[in-house]
TIKOL-803218 format. One record per residue: residue number from 1; residue in one letter; chain; y, x, z of N, C-alpha, C, O, CB in turn. Coordinates in Angstrom, 3 decimals. Atoms other than C-alpha are relative to their C-alpha. Glycine has a CB too. Layout:
REM TIKOL-803218
> kedo / nuse / tifi / n_yy / n_xx / n_zz / ca_yy / ca_xx / ca_zz / c_yy / c_xx / c_zz / o_yy / o_xx / o_zz / cb_yy / cb_xx / cb_zz
> NUM / A / A / Y / X / Z / Y / X / Z / Y / X / Z / Y / X / Z / Y / X / Z .
...
REM end
This chain:
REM TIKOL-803218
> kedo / nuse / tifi / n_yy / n_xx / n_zz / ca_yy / ca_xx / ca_zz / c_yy / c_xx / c_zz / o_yy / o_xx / o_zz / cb_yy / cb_xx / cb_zz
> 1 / X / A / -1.177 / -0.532 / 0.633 / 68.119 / 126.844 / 94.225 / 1.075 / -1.093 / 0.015 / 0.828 / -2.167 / -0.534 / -0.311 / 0.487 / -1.450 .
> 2 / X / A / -1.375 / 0.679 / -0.373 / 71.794 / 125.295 / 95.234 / 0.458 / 0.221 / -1.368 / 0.445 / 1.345 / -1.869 / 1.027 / 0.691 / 1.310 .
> 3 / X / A / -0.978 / -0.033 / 1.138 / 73.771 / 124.162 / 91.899 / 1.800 / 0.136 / 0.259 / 2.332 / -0.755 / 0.921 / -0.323 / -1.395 / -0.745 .
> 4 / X / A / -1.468 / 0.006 / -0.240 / 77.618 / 125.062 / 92.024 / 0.416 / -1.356 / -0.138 / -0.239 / -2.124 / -0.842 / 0.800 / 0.906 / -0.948 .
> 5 / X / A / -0.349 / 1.618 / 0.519 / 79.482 / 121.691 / 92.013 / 1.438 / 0.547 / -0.863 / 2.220 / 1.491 / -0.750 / 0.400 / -1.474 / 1.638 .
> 6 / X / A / -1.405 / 0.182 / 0.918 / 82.190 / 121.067 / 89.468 / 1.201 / -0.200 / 1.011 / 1.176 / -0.815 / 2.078 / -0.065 / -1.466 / -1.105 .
> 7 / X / A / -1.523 / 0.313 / -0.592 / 86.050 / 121.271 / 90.436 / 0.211 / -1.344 / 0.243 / 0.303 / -2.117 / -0.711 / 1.170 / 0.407 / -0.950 .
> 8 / X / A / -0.776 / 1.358 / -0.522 / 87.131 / 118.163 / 92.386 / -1.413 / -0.514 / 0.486 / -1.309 / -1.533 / 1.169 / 0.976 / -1.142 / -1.315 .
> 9 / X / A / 1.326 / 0.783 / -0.720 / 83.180 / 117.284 / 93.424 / -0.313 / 0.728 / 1.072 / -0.404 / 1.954 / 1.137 / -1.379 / -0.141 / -0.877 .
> 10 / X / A / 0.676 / -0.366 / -1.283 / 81.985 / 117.366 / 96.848 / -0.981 / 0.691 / -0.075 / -1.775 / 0.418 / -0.976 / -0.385 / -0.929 / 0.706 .
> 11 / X / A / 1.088 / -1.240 / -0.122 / 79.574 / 120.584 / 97.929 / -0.808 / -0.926 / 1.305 / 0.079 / -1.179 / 2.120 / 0.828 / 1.974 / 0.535 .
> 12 / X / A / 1.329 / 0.637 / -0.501 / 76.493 / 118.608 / 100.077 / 0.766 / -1.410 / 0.267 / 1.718 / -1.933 / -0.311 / -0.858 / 0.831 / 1.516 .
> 13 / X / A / -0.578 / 1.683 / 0.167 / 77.088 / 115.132 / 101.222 / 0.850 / -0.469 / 1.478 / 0.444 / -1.243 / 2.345 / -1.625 / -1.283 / -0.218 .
> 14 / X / A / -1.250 / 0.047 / -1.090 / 80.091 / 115.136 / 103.754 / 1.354 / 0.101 / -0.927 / 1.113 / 0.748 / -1.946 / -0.061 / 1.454 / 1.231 .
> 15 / X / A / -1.066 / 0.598 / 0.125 / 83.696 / 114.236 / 102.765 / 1.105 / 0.120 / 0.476 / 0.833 / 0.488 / 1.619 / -0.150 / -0.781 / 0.131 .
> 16 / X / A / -1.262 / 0.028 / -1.400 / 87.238 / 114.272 / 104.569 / 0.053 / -1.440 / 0.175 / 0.130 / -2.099 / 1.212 / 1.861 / 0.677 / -0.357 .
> 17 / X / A / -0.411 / 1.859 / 0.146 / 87.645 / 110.605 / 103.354 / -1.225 / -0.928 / 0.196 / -2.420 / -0.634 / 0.173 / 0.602 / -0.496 / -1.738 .
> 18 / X / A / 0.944 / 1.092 / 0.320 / 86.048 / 107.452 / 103.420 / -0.279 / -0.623 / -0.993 / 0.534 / -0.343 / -1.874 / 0.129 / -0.777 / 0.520 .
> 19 / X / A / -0.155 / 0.932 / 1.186 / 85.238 / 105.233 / 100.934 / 1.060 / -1.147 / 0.218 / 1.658 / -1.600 / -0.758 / -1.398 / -0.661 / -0.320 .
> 20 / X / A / -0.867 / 0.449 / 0.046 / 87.443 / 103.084 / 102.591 / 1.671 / 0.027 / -0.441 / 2.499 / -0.757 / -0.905 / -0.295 / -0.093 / 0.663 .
> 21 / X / A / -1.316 / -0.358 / 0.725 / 90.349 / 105.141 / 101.963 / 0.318 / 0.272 / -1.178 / 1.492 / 0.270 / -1.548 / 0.445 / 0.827 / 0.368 .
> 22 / X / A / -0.120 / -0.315 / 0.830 / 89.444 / 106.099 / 98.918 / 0.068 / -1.669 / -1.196 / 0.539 / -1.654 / -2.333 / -0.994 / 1.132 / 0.046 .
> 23 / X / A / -0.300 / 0.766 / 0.866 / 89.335 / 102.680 / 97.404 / 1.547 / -0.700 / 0.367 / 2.171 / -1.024 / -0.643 / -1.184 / -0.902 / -0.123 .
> 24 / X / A / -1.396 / -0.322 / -0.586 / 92.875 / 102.067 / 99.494 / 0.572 / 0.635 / -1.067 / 1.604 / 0.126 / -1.503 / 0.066 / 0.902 / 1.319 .
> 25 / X / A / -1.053 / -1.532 / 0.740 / 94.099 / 105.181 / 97.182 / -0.057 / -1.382 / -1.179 / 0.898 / -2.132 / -1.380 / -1.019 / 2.364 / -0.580 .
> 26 / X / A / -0.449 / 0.895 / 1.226 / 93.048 / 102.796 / 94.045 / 0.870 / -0.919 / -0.294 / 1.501 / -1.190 / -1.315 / -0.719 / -0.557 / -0.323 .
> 27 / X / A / -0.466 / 1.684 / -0.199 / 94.310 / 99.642 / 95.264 / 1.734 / 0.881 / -0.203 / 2.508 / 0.496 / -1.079 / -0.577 / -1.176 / 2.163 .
> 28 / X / A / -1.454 / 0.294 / -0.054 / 97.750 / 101.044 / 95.781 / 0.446 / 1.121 / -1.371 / 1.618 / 0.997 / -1.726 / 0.785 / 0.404 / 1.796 .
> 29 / X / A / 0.041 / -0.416 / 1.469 / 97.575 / 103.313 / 92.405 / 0.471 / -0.687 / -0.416 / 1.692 / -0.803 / -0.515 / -0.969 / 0.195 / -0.708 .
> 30 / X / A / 0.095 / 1.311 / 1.010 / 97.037 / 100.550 / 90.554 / -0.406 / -1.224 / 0.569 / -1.564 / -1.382 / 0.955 / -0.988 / 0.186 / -1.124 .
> 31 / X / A / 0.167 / 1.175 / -1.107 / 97.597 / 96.994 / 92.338 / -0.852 / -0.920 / -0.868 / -1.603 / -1.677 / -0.253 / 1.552 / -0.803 / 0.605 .
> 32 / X / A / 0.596 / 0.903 / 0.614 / 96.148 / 95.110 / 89.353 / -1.538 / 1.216 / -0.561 / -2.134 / 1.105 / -1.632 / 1.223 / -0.814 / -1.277 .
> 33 / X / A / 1.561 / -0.541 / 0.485 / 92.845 / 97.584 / 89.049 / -1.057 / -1.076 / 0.334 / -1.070 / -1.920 / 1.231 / -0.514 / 1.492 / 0.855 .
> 34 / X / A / 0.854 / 1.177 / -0.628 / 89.770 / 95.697 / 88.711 / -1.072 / 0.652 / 1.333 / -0.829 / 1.738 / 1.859 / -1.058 / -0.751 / -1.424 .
> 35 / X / A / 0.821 / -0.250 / -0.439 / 86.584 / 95.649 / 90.923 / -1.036 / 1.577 / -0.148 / -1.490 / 2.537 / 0.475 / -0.331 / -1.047 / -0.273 .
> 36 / X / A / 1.062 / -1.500 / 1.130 / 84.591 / 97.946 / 88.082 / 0.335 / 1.282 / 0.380 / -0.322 / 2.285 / 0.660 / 0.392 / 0.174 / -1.933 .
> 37 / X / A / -0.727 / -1.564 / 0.660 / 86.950 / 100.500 / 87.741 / -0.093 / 0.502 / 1.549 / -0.752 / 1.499 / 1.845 / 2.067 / -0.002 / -0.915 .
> 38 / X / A / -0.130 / -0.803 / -1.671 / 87.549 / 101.198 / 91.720 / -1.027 / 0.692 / 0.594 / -1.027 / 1.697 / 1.305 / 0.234 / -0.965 / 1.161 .
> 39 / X / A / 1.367 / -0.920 / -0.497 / 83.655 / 101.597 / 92.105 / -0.182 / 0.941 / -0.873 / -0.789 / 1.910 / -0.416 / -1.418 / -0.734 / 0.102 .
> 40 / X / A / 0.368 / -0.921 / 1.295 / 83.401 / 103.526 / 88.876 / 0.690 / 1.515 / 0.833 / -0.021 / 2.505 / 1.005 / 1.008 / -0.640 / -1.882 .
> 41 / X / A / -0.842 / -1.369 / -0.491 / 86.235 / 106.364 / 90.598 / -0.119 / 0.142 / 1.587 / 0.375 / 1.015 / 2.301 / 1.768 / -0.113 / -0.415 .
> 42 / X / A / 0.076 / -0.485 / -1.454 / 85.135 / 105.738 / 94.048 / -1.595 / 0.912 / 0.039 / -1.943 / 1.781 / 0.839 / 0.058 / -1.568 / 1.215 .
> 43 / X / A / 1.288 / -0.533 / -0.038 / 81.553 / 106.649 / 93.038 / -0.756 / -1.232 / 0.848 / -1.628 / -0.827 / 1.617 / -0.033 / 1.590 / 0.722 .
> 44 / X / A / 1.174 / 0.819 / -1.220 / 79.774 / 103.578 / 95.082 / 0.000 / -1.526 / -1.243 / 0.398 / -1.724 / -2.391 / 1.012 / -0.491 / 2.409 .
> 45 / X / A / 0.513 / 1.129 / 0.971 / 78.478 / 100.030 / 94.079 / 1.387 / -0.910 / 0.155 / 2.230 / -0.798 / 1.044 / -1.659 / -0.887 / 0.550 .
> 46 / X / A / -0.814 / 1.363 / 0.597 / 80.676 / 96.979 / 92.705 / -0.318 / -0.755 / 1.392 / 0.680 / -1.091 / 2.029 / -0.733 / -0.915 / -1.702 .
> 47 / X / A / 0.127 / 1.107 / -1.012 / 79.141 / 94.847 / 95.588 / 0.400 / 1.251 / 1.753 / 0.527 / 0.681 / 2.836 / -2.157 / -0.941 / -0.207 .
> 48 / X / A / -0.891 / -0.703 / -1.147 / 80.518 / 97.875 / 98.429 / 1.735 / -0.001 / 0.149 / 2.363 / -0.011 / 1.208 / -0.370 / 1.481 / -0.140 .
> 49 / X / A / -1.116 / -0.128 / 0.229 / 84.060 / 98.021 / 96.620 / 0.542 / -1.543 / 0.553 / 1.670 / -1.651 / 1.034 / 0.177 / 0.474 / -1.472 .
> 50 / X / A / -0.226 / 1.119 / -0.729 / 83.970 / 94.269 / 97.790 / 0.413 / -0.354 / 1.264 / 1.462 / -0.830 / 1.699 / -0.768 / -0.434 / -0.046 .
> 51 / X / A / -0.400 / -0.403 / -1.113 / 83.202 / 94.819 / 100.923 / 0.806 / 0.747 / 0.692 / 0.961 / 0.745 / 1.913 / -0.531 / 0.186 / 0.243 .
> 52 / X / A / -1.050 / -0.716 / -0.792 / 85.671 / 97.047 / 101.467 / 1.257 / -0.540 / 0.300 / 1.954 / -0.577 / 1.313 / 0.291 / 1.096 / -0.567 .
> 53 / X / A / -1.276 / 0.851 / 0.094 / 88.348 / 95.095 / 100.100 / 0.008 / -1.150 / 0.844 / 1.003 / -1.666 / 1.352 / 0.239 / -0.490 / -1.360 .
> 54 / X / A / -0.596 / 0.973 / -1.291 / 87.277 / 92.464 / 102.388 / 0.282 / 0.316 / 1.392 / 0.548 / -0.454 / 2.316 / -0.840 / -0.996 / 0.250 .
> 55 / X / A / -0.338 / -0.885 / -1.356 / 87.813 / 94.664 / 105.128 / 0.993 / 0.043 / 0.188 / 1.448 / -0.513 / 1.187 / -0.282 / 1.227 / 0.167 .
> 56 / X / A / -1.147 / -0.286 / -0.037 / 91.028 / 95.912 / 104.170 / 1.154 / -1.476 / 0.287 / 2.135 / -1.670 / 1.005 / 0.106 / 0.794 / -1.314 .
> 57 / X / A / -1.070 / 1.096 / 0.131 / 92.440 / 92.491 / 103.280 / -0.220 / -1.303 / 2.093 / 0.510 / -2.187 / 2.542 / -0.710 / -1.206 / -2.158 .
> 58 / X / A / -0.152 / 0.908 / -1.136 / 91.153 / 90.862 / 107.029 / 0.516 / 0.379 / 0.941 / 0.938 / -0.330 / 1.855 / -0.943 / -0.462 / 0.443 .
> 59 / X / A / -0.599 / -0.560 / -1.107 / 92.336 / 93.381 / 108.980 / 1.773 / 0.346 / -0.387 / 2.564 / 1.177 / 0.058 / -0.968 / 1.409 / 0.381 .
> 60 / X / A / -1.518 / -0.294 / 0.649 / 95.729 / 93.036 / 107.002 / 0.777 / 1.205 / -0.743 / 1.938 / 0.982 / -1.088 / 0.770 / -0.121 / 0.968 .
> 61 / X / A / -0.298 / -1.086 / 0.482 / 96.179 / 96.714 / 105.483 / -0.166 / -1.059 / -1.551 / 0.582 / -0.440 / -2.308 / -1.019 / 1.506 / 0.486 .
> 62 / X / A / -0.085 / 0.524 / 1.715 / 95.812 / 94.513 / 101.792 / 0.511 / -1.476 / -0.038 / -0.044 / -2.199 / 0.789 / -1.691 / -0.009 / -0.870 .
> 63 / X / A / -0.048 / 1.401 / 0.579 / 97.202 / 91.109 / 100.481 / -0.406 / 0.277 / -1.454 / -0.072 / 1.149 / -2.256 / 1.527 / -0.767 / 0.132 .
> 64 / X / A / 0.554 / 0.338 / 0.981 / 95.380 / 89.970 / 97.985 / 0.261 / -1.455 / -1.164 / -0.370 / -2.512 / -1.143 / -1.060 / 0.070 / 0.593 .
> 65 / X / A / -0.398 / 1.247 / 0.853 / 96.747 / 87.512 / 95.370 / -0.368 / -0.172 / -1.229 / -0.318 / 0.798 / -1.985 / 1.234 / -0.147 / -0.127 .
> 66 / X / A / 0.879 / 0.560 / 1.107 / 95.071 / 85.576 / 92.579 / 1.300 / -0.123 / -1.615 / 2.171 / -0.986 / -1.503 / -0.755 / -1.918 / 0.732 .
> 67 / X / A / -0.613 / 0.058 / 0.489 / 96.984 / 86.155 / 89.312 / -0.777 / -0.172 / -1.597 / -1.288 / 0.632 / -2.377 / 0.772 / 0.852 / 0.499 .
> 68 / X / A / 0.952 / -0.063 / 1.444 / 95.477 / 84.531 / 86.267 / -1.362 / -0.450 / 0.362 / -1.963 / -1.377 / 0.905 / -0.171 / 1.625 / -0.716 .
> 69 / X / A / 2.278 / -0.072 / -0.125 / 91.619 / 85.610 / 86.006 / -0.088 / 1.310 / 0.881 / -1.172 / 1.768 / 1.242 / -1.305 / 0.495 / -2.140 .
> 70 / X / A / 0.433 / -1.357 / -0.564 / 92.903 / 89.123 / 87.924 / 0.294 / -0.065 / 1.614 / 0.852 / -1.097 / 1.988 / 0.892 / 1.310 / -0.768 .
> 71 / X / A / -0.474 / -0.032 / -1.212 / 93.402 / 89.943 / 91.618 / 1.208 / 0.897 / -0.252 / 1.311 / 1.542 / -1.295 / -1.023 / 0.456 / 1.049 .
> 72 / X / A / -0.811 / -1.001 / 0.078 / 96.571 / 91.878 / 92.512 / -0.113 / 0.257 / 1.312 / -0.534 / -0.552 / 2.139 / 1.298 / -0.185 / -0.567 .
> 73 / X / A / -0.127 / -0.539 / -1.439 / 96.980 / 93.873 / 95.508 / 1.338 / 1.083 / 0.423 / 1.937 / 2.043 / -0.063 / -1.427 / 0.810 / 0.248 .
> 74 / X / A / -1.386 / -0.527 / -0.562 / 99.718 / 94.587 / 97.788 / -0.767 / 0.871 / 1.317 / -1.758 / 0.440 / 1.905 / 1.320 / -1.487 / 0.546 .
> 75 / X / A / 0.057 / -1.284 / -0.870 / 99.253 / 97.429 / 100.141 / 1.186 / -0.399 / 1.670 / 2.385 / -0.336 / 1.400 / 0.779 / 1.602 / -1.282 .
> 76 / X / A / -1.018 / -0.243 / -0.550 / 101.157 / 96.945 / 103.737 / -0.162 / 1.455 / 0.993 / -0.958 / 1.758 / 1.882 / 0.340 / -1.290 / 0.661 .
> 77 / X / A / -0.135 / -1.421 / -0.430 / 102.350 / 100.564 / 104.501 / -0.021 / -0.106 / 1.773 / -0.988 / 0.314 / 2.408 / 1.583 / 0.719 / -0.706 .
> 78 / X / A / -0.696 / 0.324 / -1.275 / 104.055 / 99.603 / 108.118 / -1.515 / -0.219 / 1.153 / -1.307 / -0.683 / 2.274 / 1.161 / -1.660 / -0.273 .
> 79 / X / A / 1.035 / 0.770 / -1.201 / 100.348 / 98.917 / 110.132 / -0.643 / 1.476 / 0.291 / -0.787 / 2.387 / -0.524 / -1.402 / -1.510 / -0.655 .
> 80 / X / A / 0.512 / -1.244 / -0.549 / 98.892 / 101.623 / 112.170 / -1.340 / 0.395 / -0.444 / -2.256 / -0.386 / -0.699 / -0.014 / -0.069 / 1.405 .
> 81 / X / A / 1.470 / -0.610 / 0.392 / 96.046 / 103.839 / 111.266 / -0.845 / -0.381 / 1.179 / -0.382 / -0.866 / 2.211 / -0.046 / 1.754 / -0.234 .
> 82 / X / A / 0.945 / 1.273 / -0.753 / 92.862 / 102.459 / 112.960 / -0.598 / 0.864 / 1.609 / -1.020 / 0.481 / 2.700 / -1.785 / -0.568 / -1.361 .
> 83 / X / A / 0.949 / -0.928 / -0.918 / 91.655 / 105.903 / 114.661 / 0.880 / -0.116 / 1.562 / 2.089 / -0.335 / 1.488 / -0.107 / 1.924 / -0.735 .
> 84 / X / A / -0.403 / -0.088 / -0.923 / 92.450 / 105.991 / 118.197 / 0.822 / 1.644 / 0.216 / 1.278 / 1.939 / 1.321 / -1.088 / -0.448 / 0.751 .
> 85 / X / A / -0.614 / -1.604 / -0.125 / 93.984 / 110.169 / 117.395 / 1.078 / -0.214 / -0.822 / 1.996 / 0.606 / -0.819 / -0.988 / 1.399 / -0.568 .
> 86 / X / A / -0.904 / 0.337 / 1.137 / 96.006 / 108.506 / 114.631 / 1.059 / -1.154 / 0.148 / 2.128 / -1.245 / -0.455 / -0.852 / -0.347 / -1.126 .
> 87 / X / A / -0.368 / 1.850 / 0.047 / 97.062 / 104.896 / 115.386 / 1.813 / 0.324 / 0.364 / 2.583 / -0.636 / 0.378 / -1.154 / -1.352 / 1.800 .
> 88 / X / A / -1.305 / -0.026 / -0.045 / 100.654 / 106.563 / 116.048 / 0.464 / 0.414 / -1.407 / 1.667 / 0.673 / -1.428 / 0.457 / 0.874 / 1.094 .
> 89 / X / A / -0.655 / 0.125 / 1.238 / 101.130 / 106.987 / 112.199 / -0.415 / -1.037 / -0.226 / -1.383 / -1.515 / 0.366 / -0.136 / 0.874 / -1.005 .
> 90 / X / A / 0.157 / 0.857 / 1.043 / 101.456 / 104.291 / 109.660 / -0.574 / 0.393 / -0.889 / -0.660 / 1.574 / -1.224 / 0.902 / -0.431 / -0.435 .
> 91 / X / A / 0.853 / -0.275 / 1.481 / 99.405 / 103.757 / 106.615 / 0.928 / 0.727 / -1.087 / 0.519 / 1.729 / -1.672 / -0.534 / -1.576 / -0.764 .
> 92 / X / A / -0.501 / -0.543 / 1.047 / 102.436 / 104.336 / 104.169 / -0.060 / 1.308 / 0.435 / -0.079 / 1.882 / -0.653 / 1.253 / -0.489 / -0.430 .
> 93 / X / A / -0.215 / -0.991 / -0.547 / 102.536 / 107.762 / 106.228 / -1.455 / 0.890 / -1.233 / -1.434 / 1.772 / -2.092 / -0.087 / -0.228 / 1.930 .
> 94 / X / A / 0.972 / -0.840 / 0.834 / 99.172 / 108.702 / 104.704 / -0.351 / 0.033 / -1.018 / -0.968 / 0.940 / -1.577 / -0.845 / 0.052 / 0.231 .
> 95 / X / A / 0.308 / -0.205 / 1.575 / 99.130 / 107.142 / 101.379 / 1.307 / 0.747 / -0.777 / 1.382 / 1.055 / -1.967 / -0.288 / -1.627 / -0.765 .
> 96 / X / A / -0.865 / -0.775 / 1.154 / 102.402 / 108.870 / 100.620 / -0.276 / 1.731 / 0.414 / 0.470 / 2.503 / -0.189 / 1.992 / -0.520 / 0.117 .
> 97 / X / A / 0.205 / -1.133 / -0.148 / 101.159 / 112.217 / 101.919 / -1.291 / 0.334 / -1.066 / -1.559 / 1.513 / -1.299 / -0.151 / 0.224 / 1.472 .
> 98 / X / A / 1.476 / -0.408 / 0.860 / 97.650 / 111.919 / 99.394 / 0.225 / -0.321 / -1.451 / -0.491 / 0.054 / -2.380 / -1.466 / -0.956 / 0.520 .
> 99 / X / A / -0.597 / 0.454 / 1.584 / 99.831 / 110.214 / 96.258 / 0.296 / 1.181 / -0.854 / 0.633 / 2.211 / -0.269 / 1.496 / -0.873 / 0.053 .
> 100 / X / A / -0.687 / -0.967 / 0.809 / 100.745 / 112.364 / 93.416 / 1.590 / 0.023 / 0.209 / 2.402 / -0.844 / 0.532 / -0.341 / -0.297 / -1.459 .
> 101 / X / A / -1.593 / -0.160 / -0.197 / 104.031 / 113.955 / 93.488 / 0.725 / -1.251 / -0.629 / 1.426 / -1.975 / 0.077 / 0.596 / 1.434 / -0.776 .
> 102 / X / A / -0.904 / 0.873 / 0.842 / 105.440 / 111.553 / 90.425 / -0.339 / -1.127 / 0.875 / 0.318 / -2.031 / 0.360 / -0.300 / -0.181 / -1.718 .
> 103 / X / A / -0.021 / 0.776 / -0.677 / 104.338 / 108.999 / 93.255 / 0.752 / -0.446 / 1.395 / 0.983 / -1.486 / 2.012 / -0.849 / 0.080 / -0.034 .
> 104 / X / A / -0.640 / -0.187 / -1.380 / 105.941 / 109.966 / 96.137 / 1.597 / -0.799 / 0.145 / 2.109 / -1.394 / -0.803 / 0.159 / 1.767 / 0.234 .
> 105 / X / A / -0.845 / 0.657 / 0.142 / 109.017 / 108.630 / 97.485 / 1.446 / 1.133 / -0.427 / 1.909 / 2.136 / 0.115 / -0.045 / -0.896 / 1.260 .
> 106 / X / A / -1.055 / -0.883 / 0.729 / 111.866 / 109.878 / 95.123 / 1.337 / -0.269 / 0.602 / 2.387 / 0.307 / 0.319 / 0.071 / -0.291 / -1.592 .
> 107 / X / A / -1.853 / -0.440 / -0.958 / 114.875 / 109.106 / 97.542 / -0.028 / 0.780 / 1.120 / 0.764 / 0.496 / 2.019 / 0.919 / -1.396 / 0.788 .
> 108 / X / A / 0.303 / -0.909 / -0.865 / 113.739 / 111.795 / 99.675 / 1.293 / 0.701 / -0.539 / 1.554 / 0.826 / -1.735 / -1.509 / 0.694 / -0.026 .
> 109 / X / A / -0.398 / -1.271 / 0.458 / 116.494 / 114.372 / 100.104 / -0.411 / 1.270 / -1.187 / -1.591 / 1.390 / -1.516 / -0.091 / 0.419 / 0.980 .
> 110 / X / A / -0.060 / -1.016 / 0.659 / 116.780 / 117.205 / 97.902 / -0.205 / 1.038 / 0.366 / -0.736 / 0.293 / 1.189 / 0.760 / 0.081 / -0.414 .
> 111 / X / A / -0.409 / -1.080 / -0.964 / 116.811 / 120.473 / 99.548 / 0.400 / 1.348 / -1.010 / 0.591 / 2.492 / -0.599 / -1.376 / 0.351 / 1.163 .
> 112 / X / A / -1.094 / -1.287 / 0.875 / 118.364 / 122.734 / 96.493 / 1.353 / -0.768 / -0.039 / 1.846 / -1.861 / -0.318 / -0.531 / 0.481 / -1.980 .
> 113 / X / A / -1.465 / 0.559 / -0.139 / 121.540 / 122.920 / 97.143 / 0.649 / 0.533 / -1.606 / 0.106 / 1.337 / -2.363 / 0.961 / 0.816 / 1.614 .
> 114 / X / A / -1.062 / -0.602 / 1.062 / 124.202 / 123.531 / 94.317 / 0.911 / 0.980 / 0.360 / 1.237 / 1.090 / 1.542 / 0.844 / -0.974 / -0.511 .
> 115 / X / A / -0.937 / -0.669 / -0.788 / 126.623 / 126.094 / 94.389 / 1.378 / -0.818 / -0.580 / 1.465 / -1.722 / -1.412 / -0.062 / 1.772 / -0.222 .
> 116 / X / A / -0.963 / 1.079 / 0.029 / 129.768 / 124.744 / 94.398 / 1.136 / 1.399 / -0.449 / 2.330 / 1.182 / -0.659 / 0.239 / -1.138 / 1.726 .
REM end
């Protein structure tokens, strides 16, 4: 007997995303999130959320700077996606297409017009 999954949880164990992107989504959320919290909402271990971040930050999609006792993280939008079907968009391309609206970029045109 198959259990329904709850709203927003994956139905068997396939994905659209990675974990890579999905801790990506945190990092540029929230640049000062810690370690904990990223595995806590990515669903994976503290010592993977590592590895990811050292992924991100060698292949240059992250700078990583020491502030205090916290890391902060800078996101660079401008570097091509990695897939060989993709690598003609940029990253900011896809984290501003998966951001919440109140995230998005707000000097976008308008498209209601006024009447005049």
């Amino acid at each position: 007997m198959s259990s329904t999954p709850k709203p927003g949880q994956a139905e068997g164990k396939w994905t659209f995303v990675t974990s890579h992107l999905v801790v990506l989504l945190c990092l540029a959320e929230d640049p000062t999130i810690r370690i904990t919290d990223v595995a806590e909402r990515a669903g994976i271990t503290h010592r993977a959320v590592q590895g990811i971040v050292a992924d991100l930050v060698n292949a240059g999609y992250v700078n990583r700077t020491r502030v205090g006792r916290r890391n902060q993280y800078q996101i660079n939008p401008e570097l091509p996606l990695r897939h060989l079907e993709v690598q003609h968009h940029r990253l900011g391309e896809l984290l501003a297409a998966l951001s919440p609206p109140s995230q998005q970029d707000l000097g976008r045109p308008n498209h209601v017009q006024e009447n005049s």
